[in-house]
C-alpha positions in Angstrom: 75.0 69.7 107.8 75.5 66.8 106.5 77.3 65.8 103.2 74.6 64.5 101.3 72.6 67.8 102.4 75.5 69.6 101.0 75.1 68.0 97.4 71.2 68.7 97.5 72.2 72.1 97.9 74.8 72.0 95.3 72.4 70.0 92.9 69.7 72.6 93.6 71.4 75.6 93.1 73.5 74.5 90.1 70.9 73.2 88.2 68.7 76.3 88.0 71.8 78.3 88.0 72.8 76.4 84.5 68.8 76.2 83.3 68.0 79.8 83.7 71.9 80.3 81.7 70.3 78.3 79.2 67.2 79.4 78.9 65.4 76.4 79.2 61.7 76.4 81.4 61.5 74.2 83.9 58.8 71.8 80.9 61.9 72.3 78.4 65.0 70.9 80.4 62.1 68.2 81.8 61.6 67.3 77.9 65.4 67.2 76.8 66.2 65.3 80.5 63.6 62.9 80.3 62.4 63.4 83.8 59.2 65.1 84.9 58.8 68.8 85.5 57.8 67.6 89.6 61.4 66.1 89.8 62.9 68.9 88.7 60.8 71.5 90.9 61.9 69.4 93.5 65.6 69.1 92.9 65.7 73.1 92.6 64.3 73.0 95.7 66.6 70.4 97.4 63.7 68.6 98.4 64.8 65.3 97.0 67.7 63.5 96.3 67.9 61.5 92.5 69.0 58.7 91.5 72.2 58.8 89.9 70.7 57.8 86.3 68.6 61.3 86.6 71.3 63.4 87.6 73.5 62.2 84.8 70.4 62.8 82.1 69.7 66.5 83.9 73.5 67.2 83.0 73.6 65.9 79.7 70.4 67.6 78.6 72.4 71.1 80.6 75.4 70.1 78.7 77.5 69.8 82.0 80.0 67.1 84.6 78.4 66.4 87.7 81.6 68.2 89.0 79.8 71.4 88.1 75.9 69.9 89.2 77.3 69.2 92.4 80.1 72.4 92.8 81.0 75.5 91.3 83.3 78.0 92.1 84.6 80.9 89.8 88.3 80.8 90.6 91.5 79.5 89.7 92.3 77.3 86.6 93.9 74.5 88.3 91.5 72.8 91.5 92.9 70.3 93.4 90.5 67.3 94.5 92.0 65.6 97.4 91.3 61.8 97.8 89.0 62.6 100.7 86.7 65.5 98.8 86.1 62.5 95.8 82.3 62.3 95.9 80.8 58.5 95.8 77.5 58.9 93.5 76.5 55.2 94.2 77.3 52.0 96.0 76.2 48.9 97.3 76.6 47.3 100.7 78.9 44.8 99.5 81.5 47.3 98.9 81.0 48.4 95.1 81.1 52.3 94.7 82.0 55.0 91.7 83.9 57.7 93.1 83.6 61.1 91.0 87.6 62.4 91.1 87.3 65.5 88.8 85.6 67.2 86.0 85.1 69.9 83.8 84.3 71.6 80.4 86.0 70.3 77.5 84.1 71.8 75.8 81.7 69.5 77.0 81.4 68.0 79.9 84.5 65.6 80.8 84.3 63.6 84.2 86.9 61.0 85.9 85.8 58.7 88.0 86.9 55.7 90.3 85.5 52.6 90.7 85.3 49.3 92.6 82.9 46.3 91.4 82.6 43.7 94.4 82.9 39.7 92.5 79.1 39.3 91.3 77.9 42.8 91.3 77.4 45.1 88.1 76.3 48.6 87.3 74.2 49.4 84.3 74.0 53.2 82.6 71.6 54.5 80.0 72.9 55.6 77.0 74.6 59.1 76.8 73.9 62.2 73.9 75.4 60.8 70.8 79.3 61.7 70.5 79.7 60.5 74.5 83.0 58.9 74.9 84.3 56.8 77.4 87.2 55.5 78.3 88.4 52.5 80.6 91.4 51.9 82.5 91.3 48.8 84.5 93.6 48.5 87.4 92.7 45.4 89.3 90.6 42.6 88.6 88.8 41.9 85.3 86.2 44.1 84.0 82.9 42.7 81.6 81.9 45.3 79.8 78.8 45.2 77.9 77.9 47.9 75.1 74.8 47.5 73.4 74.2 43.7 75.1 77.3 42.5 73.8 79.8 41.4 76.2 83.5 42.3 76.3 86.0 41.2 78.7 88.9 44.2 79.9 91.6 42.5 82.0 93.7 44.2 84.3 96.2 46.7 82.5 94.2 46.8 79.9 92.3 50.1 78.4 89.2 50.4 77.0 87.1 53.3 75.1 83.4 53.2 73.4 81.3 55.4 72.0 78.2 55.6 75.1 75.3 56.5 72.9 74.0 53.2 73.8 72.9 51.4 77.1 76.3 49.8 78.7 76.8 48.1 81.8 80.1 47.2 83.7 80.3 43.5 85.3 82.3 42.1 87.8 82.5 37.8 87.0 85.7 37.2 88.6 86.4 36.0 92.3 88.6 39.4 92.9 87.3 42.7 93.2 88.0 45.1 89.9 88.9 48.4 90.1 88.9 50.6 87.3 89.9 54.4 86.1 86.8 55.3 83.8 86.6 59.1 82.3 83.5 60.5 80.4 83.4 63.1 77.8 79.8 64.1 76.7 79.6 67.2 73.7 78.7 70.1 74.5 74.6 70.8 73.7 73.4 72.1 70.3 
C-alpha cells in the first residue's frame, strides 16, 4: 500500500471518527468547513485525495492538527516522529515542500512544520478560525511574508509570529533557497 493510500485511509477514518465525536452531520461539518457535503462523503470514503487547503478547513471546522486527520493512536504521552515518518502535505517539482514534523491538542490544535521555498516560488494559505497563531523561524534564506497583502521581509535567524485569521502567503524572492521552522496553533471550536 502505498503511503499516500495510507493517509486516505487515515483522513477517512479520522475525520468521521472526530465528526460523529462531534456530532456534526455530514451538511453541518460541510457548512462550518466550507466544502461540499460530496467532498466529504468522499474523503470518508477514501475515495479522494484533497487538496491541502481543504484538509486544513476540515480540521479547523473539527477543531483538530492534521497530525490527528492523518494518525491517531491512544498511547503514550510522549510520540517520537522520526525525520523519515515527517509527512510532506505539498510540493512542487522544483523542490519546494512543507513537511508536517508533529502535532497535537493544545487545547487546540498545535502543528510544526518544515519548510523549503525554492528562489521564485511561493505558497499562499487561506485564513485560519480567528485566534490562529503562527509562528516563524527562518533558518536559511530570506522569507517574504505577506499577511493581509502586505509584505514583510523575515531574514535568516530571524522569528516571526501573526495572528492567521487572514489570507497569508510565504515568498521566496531571493536567489537562495529559504527554509523555515513554522508552527500553528488554531483554538479549540466553540
Amino acid at each position: 500500500m502505498s503511503d499516500l493510500d495510507l493517509i486516505s485511509q487515515s483522513l477517512a477514518r479520522n475525520v468521521k471518527r472526530l465528526r460523529l465525536e462531534r456530532g456534526y452531520s455530514l451538511d453541518a461539518l460541510a457548512a462550518r468547513a466550507g466544502v461540499s457535503r460530496g467532498m466529504l462523503i468522499q474523503i470518508e470514503q477514501a475515495r479522494t485525495n484533497p487538496s491541502l487547503g481543504t484538509i486544513v478547513r476540515i480540521g479547523d471546522a473539527l477543531g483538530a492538527s492534521l497530525v490527528n486527520l492523518l494518525d491517531y493512536e491512544d498511547g503514550p504521552k510522549v510520540r517520537l516522529v522520526p525525520a523519515e515518518q515527517a509527512v510532506e502535505l505539498w510540493s512542487t517539482p522544483a523542490g519546494s515542500r512543507g513537511l508536517l514534523l508533529a502535532g497535537g491538542q493544545a487545547p487546540g490544535p498545535l502543528e510544526m512544520w518544515a519548510w523549503r521555498i525554492m528562489p521564485g516560488e511561493g505558497h499562499d494559505s487561506d485564513a485560519h478560525p480567528p485566534g490562529t497563531v503562527e509562528l516563524i523561524r527562518v533558518e536559511k534564506g530570506e522569507l517574504t511574508l505577506v499577511v493581509e497583502g502586505q509584505e514583510h521581509s523575515v531574514p535568516a535567524g530571524t522569528t516571526a509570529s501573526f495572528e492567521a485569521a487572514a489570507p497569508h502567503g510565504y515568498l521566496n524572492r531571493g536567489a537562495e533557497v529559504m527554509e523555515m521552522t513554522l508552527a500553528i496553533s488554531v483554538p479549540a471550536p466553540h
